[in-house]
N, C-alpha and C positions, 0 to 999 in steps of 0.2 A: 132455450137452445144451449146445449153443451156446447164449454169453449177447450178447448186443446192448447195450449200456451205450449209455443215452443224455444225456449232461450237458447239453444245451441244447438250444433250441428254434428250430432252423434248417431249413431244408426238408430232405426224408431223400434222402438220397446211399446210393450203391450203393460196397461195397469191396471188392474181386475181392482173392482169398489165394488162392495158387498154389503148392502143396508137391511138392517133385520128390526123389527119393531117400530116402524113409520106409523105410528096412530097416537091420536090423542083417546082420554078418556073424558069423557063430559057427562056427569050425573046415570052413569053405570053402562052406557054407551061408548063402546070403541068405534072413532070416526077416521079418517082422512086427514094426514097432516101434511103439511109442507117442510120442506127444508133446505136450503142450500150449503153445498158446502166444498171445501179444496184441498187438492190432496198437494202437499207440500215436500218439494225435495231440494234440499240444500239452500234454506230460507226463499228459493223460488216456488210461487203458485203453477202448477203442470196440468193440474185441470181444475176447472170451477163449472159447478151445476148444479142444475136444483132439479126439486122431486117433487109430486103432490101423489098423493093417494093414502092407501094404506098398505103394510106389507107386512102382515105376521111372521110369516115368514121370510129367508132370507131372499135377495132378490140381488141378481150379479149384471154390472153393466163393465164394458171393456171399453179402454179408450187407448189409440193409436197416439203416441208421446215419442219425442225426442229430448232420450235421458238419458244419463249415464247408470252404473249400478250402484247406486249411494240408496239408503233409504229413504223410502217414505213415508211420511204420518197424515193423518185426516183432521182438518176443524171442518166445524160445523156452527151453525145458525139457532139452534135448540136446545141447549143447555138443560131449559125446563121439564126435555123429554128423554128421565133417565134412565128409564130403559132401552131408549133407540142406540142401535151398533151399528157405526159404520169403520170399514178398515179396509185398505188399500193393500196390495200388493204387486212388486213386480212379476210379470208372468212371460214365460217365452212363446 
C-alpha cells in the first residue's frame, strides 16, 4: 500500500512517478519484477511504494503530497535492473 509522508504544512502538490522497464530477464524470458522505492525532497521521504508486475512501457501513478517547490529525485530498491526508469515530478 502506497504511503504519502507528509512533514509539513504547505498546500498539497501533485507528484507524477513514472516507471518504464519493470521486468527482469531470466534465461531469454522477460518476467515480472518488484520494486520499491521514494521519491525524495529536501533529504525528506514524500512518498514510498512499491510495484510488482511488468511494465515495458511507461506506466504514470500520481500521488497527493504536502510540499514545497524544491526538487525531487527517486531511489529505488533495484540497482541490478539497469534498464528500469523511474523519475518523479512535481505536477500542478
Amino acid at each position: 500500500m502506497p504511503v504519502a509522508i507528509q512533514p509539513r504544512s504547505q498546500p498539497m502538490k501533485k507528484v507524477k512517478v513514472t516507471i518504464a522497464h519493470l521486468e527482469e530477464h531470466y534465461e531469454g524470458i522477460v518476467r515480472a519484477a518488484n520494486v520499491t522505492f521514494q521519491v525524495i525532497q529536501n533529504e525528506s521521504v514524500i512518498v514510498k511504494d512499491s510495484l510488482s508486475g511488468k511494465a515495458s512501457h511507461p506506466f504514470t501513478k500520481i500521488y497527493a503530497v504536502d510540499v514545497d517547490e524544491s526538487a525531487v529525485h527517486v531511489m529505488h530498491d533495484r540497482p541490478d535492473l539497469s534498464w528500469l526508469t523511474i523519475t518523479a515530478e512535481l505536477v500542478e
